[in-house]
N, C-alpha and C positions, 0 to 999 in steps of 0.2 A: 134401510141401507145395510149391507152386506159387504163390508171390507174389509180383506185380509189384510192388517197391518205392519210396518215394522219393527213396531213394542215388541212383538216376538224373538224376528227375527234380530233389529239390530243387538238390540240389548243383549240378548243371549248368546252373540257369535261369540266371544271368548269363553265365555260357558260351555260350551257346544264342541269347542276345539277343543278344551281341556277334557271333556269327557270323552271324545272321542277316544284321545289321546290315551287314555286311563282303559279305557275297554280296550286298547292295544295291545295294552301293556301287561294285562289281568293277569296274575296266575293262580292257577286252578290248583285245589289245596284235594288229592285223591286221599290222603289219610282222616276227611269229613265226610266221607261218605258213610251213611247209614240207612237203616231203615228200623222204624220203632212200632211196637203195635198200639196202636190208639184204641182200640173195642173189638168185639169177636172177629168182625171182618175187616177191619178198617186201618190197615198201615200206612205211616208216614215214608216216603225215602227223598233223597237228597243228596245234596251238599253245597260247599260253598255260601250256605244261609239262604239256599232256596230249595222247595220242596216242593213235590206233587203227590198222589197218596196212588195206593192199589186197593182194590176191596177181594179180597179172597172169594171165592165159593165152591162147593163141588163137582161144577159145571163149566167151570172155566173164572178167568180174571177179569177183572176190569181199571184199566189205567188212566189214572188223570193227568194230562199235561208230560211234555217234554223236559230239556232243562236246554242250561248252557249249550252253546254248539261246542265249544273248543272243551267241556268237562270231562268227555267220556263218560259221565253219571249215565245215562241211557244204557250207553253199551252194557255199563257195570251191572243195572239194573235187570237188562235181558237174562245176562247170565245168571245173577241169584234168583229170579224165578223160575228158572230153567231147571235149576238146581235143587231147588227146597218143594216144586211143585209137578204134578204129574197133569196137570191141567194146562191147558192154552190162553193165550188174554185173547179176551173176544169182542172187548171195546175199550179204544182210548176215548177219552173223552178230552175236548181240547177247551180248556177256561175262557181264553182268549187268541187274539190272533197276536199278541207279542210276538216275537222271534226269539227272546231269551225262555219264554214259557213255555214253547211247544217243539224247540226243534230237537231232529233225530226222534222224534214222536215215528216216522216209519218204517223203524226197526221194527216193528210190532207187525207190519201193514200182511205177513202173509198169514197171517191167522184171525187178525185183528179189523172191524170195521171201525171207522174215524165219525167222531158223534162231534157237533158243535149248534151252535146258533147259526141260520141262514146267513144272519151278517158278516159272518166269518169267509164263506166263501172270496168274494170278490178280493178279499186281503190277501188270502193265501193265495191265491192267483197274481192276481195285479203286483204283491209286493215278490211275489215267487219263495216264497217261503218253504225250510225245511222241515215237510209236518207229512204227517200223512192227512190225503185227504179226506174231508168228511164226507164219508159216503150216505150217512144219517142226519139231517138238520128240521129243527122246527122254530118253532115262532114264538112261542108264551111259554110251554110248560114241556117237560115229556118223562114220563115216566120208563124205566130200564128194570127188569126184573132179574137175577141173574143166576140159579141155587138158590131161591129163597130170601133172596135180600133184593127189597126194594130200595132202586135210588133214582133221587128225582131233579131233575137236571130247573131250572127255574131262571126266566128272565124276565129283567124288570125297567126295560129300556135304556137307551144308552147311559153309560156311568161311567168309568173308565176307559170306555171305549163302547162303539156300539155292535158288542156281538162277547161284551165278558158276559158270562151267567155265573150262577151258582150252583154247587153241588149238592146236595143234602140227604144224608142217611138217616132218615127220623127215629127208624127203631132201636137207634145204635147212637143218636142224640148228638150227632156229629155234623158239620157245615163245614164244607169246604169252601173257605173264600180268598181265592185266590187272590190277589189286588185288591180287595175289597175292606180287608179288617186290618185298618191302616194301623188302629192307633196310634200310639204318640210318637208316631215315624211321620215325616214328610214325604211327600211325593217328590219326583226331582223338577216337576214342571204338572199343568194340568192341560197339554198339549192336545190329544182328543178328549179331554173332558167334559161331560157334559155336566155344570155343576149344581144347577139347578136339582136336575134328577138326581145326581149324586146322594143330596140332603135326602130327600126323599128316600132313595132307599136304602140310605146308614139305620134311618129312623123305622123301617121295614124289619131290615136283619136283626137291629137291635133287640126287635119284639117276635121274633119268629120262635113259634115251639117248636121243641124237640131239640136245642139243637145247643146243647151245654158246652160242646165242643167246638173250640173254630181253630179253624187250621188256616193261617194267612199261607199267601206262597213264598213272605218271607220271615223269618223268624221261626221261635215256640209258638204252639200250642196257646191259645189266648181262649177269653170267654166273648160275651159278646157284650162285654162294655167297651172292647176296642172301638165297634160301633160308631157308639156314644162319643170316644174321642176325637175319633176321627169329624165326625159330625161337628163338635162344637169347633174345632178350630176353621171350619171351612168353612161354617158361616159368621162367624168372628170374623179373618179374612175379608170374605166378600161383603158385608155389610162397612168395614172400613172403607176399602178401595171405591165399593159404590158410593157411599157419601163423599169421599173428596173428589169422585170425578164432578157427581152434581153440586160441587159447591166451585168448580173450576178449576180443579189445581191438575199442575201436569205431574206428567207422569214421574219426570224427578224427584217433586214435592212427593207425591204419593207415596213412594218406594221408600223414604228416609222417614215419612211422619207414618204409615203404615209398618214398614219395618219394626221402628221403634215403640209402635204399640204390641205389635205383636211378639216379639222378644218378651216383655214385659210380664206380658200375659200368658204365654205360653212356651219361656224360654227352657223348660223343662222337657221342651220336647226334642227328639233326636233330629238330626241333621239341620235344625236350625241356621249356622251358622254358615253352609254351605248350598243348603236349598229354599231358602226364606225367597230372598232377591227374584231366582226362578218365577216360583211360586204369587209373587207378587203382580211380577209382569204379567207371566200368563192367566191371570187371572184379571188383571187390567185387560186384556187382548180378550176375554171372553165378554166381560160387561160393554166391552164397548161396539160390539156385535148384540147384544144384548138391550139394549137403552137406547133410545131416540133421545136428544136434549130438546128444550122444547124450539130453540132459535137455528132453522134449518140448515143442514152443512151442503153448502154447495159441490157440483160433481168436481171444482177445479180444489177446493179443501180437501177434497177426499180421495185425489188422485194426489196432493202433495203432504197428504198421510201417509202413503201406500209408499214414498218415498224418506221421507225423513218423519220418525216418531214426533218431534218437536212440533211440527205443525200439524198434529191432531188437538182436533177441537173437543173437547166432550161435554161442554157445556157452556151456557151464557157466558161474554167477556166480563 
């Protein structure tokens, strides 16, 4: 069975308004803006608490990710390479297909070819996205050489979305992971997540050589025990939720007896008290796509799922 339910959607409509609401309202803080060097080739720039990196070389640049649309961080970003560099960027590379990660990415487009995941396509299309497009895409792995610096672009199936990859400078010991090195930040929802995989390749990055540096797309400069953090909480998380669905409780019960284990345990973590709930539900909304119970849900159950969260079944009465 494969149904999209209302645990999503209803629960989170005043979440959803309020955020909305809040990205309206944003404002963009231009005296954050920087760019820092991280290793011979490898700079951070940013602002606003989100970053994408450049890698210098003699032969031209190469750009990871967009930012903000309403930031002007892009603009800002053309002009100081403009300015500090006699070379041209000759690849953006795009992490994911977000809209806050990649847009105004085609400022770059008349010098610049667009590298991502195949998956990326049909998003920046289908959502119409402001990116430039990737005129370079593969499947598993691909290597970019660029002046002498190899970088290696690396995907590990869907995770955050299915078309985020990974960056990594190995000879320079640096990992860009965009979305990926959560640590002990919450996500605001696990909306395309795949969580399953997620685990899997927290517990991948965490053991990856070369790669002493990680650059999340939000925040400093981390190691990669963020990894590890992020890892133990999400399946902490989903090992709660999964047992009280199989033990029959709704989704109410769930949200108040998982909440309050999770606080408990990891109330040390950021945004807690604002993305827990989230977090909760969509992660209910994955397992229950996820799990068969074993006493069959009829198609008339599962169309008045689809309508009121209350009468979803997830297991024995």
């Amino acid at each position: 069975m494969n149904v999209r339910h209302p645990g999503f959607f209803l629960v989170l409509l005043c979440a959803t308004l309020t955020i909305s609401s809040a990205w309206a309202q944003r404002v963009y803080r231009p005296e954050t803006r920087s760019i820092e060097q991280i290793s011979e080739h490898v700079y951070r720039w940013g602002s606003d608490n989100q970053y994408g990196i450049y890698v210098i070389t003699d032969e031209g640049i190469i750009v990871v990710d967009g930012h903000y649309c309403e930031s002007g961080t892009v603009e800002w970003l053309k002009e100081q390479l403009d300015e500090r560099y006699d070379v041209p960027v000759r690849y953006v590379i795009l992490s994911h297909d977000h809209q806050a990660h990649i847009c105004n990415s085609g400022i770059f487009a008349d010098t610049a070819v667009g590298v991502g995941h195949a998956n990326i396509v049909p998003h920046i299309v289908g959502e119409n996205r402001d990116s430039i497009y990737p005129g370079i895409t593969f499947e598993d792995e691909l290597d970019l050489t660029l002046g002498g610096v190899h970088v290696r672009l690396l995907y590990f199936g869907p995770t955050h979305s299915d078309n985020l990859i990974q960056v990594h400078i190995p000879d320079e010991n640096v990992l860009v992971a965009v979305d990926s090195a959560k640590g002990r930040t919450l996500f605001p929802d696990f909306r395309d997540m795949e969580v399953n995989n997620q685990l899997r390749v927290m517990r991948i990055l965490a053991n990856l050589e070369d790669a002493a540096i990680v650059l999340p797309g939000h925040g400093p400069p981390v190691t990669q025990d963020a990894f590890i953090d992020h890892h133990d909480f999400l399946l902490a998380l989903k090992e709660l939720v999964l047992g009280h669905m199989r033990d029959g409780r709704t989704l109410q019960e769930i949200k108040e007896l998982a909440g309050a284990a999770m606080m408990e345990d990891f109330g040390d973590y950021e945004q807690m008290d604002s993305n827990l709930e989230a977090n909760i539900v969509t992660m209910w909304d994955y397992l229950y796509r996820y799990r068969e119970p074993n006493l069959l849900i009829l198609p008339d159950e599962a169309i008045a799922c689809t309508e009121d969260s209350r009468q979803c079944r997830t297991s024995m009465p």
